[in-house]
N, C-alpha and C positions, 0 to 999 in steps of 0.2 A: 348646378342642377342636382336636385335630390334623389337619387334612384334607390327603391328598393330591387329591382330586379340584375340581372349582371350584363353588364353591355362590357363587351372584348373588343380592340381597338388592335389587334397583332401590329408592334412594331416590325414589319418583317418590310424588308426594302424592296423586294417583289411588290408584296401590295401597293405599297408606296408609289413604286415604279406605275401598274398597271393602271394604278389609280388615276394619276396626271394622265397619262395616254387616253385614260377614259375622258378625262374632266373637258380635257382642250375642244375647241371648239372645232378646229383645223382637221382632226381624226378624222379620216374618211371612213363608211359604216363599214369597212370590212377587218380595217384595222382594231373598231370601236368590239365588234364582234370576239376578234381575240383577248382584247384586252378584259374586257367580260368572262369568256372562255378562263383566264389566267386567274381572273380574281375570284370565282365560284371553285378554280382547283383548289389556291392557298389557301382559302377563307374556311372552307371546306376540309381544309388539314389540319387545321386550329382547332377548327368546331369539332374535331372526332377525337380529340386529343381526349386519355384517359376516360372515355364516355360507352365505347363499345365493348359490350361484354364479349370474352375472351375464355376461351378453351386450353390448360396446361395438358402436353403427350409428352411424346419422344420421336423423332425419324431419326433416320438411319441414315447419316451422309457417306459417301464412298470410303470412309474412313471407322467410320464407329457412328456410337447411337448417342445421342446429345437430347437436351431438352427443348422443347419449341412449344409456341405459343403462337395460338391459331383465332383470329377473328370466331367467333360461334355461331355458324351458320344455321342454327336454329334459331336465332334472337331477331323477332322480323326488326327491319328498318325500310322507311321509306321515304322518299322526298315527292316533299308537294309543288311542284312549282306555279307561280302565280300567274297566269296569262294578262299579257301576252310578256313582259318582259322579264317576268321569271324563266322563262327558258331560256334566257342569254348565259344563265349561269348555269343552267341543267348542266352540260358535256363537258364542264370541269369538274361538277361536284360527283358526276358519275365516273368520273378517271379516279377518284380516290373512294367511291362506296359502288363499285360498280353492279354488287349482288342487289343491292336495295330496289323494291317496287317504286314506282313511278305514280302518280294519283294527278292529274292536270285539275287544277281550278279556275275557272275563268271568270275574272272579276272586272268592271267598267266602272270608273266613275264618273257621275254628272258633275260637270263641269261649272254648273252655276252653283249648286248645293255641294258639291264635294261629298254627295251621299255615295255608299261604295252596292253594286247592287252585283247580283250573281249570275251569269248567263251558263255558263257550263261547270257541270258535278262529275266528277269522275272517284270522287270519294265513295269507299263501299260504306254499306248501312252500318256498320259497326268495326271499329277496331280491336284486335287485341288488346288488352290492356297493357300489353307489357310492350308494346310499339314505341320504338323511339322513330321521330319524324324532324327528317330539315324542312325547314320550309325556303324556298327561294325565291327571295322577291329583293329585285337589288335598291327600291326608292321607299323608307320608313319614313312617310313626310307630315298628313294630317292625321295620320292613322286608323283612317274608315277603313280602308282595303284589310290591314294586318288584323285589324279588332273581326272585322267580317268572317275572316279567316277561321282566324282562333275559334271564334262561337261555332263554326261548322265542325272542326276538329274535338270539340270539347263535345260536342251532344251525339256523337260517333262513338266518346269511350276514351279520348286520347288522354293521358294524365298531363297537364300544363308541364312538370319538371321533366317532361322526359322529350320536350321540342327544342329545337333549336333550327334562333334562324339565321339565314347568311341574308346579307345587306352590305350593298355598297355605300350608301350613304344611306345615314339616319339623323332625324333633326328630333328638339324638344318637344312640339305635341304629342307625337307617335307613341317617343319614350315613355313618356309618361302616363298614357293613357295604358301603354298593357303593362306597365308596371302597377297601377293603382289596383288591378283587376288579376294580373297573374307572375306576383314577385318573385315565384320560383324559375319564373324564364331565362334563357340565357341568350345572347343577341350578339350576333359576331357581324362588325361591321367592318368594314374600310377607313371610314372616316364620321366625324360628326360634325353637322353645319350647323349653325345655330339660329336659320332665317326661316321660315315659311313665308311666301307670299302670298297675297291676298287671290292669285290662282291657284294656289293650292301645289307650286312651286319648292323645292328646296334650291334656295340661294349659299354660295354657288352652285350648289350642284353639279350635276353633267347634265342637264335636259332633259329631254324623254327619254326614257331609256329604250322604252321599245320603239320607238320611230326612227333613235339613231343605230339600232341593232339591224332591224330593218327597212334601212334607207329609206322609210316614208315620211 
């Protein structure tokens, strides 16, 4: 598979771990729910890795005054997540950026077209420019939803190099299509499958994610 854009695969045995838990079919949705929960914190610790700009001081521990280094709480950041099953991963990603704004997108797709269409905006009319944004949407499959996304975030102000998305599973059309269009992206997944099916399915995948997040 030919990528210009950067897709991150963390060898980390937690994801690993969380991942199967998710995959299995047997996971009851509360279990499913954690394991979600688990994989938006890890994926979410990777993705932050050397990315957020960072403040040099000094404090003063009970002993003497030393150097520290402080997240910059003037640097906005925000996560988008994708409705409905981008919020399975919200309250992990939020256990490790808990300052960042919150922006809800709500995206449906038809089912016969696989066209990705938008029911709810919670995006302001313009971003900072200097916004770094996760986006969290755990199934990168035919890539309507992720590409829909992207063009709302981009005509807002957002600079493609400064997004990043957490995804549980991501397959070849998805990749490919925001790589042909936005190579500076960077894409932190769980796993890669290699199937789409002609429902618009990632095989194996984990199923829906938000049906099995929320027992429907």
């Amino acid at each position: 598979m030919s990528l210009q854009l950067r897709v991150y695969v963390p060898p980390h045995p937690l994801i690993k771990h969380w991942l199967a838990v998710a995959r299995d079919c047997g996971t009851p949705s509360v279990l499913f729910r954690s394991a979600m929960t688990e994989l938006g914190r890890w994926l979410a610790y990777e993705a932050i890795r050397d990315w957020l700009p960072t403040v040099e001081t000094t404090v003063q521990t009970p002993l003497g005054e030393c150097p520290a280094t402080f997240i910059d709480p003037q640097a906005p950041l925000c996560v988008v997540p994708i409705l409905r099953a981008g919020l399975s991963l919200l309250e992990g990603i939020q256990t490790v950026v808990p300052l960042a704004s919150v922006y809800h997108l709500g995206m449906v797709r038809n089912e016969e077209t696989l066209e990705a269409s938008c029911y709810l905006n919670k995006l302001p009319a313009q971003f900072n420019p200097q916004t770094r944004v996760i986006i969290s949407e755990p199934m990168l499959a035919t890539g309507g939803t992720i590409m829909a996304t992207m063009q709302e975030l981009i005509s807002r102000g957002v600079d493609p190099s400064l997004i990043r998305i957490i995804s549980v599973v991501a397959a070849p059309p998805a990749l490919h299509k925001l790589s042909a269009d936005y190579p500076t992206l960077n894409i932190y997944t769980a796993t890669i499958d290699e199937i789409v099916n002609e429902q618009g399915f990632i095989v194996p995948g984990l199923g829906d994610a938000g049906d099995r997040t929320y027992g429907t």
